[in-house]
N, C-alpha and C positions, 0 to 999 in steps of 0.2 A: 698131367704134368709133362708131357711129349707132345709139343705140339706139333712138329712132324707128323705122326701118327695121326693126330686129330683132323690135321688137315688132309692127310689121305683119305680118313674116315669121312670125310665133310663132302671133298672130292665127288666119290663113289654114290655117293648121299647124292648129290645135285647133278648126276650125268643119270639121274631117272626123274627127277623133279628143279630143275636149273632156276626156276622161278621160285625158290620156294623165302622166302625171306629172310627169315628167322636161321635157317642152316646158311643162310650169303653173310647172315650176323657173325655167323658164330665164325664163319670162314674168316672174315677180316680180321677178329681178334688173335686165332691162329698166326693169319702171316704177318700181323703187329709182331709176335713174340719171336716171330722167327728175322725181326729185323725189316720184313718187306712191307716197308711203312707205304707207300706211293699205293701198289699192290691193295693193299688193305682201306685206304682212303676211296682205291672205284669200286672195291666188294662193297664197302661203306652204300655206295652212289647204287650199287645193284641194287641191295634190300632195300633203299630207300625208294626204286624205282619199281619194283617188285611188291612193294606193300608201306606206299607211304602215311597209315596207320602204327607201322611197329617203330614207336618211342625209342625201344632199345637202340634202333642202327641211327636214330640221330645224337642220342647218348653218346654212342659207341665211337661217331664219329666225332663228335666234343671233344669226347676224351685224348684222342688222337691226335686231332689238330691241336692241341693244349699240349699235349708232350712236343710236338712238333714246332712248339712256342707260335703257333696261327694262332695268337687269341682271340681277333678279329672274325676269324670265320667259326672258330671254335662258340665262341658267343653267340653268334648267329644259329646253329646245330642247335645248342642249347634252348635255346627260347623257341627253336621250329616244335624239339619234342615237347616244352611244356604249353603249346597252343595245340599241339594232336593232343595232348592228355586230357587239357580241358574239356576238347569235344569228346572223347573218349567218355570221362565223367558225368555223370547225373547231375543237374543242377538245382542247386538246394532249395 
């Protein structure tokens, strides 16, 4: 509930691991809540560049660009994670 704090904690996290994906995720949604939307759309671009497998950070950046009213590009986010999730998934 402090994202302040989280983001310090995130911080400290990726000045030993900078590549790491999932912690570049969690960082974006951090400085979403602290307002630094711009800020959080290139973390968005990091973990996506960092492991463009993890679904969450093109979720993540959906989400955002959809608050940002970008539904154009927010649509496009969206349909990128559900084409990693299909290959992600076993096929029946």
């Amino acid at each position: 509930n402090d994202p302040e704090m989280a983001l310090q904690c995130i911080e400290k996290f990726l000045s030993t691991q900078p590549q790491n994906a999932e912690a570049l995720a969690k960082k974006a949604s951090a400085l979403e809540k602290l307002g630094r939307s711009e800020e959080a759309l290139t973390t968005c671009d990091h973990a996506i560049a960092a492991n463009g497998s993890l679904v969450i950070a093109y979720l993540q950046k959906g989400g955002l660009l959809n608050r940002l009213n970008r539904y154009d590009e927010a649509l496009k986010c969206y349909e990128q994670a559900m084409l990693v999730q299909e290959k992600k998934s076993p096929k029946a």
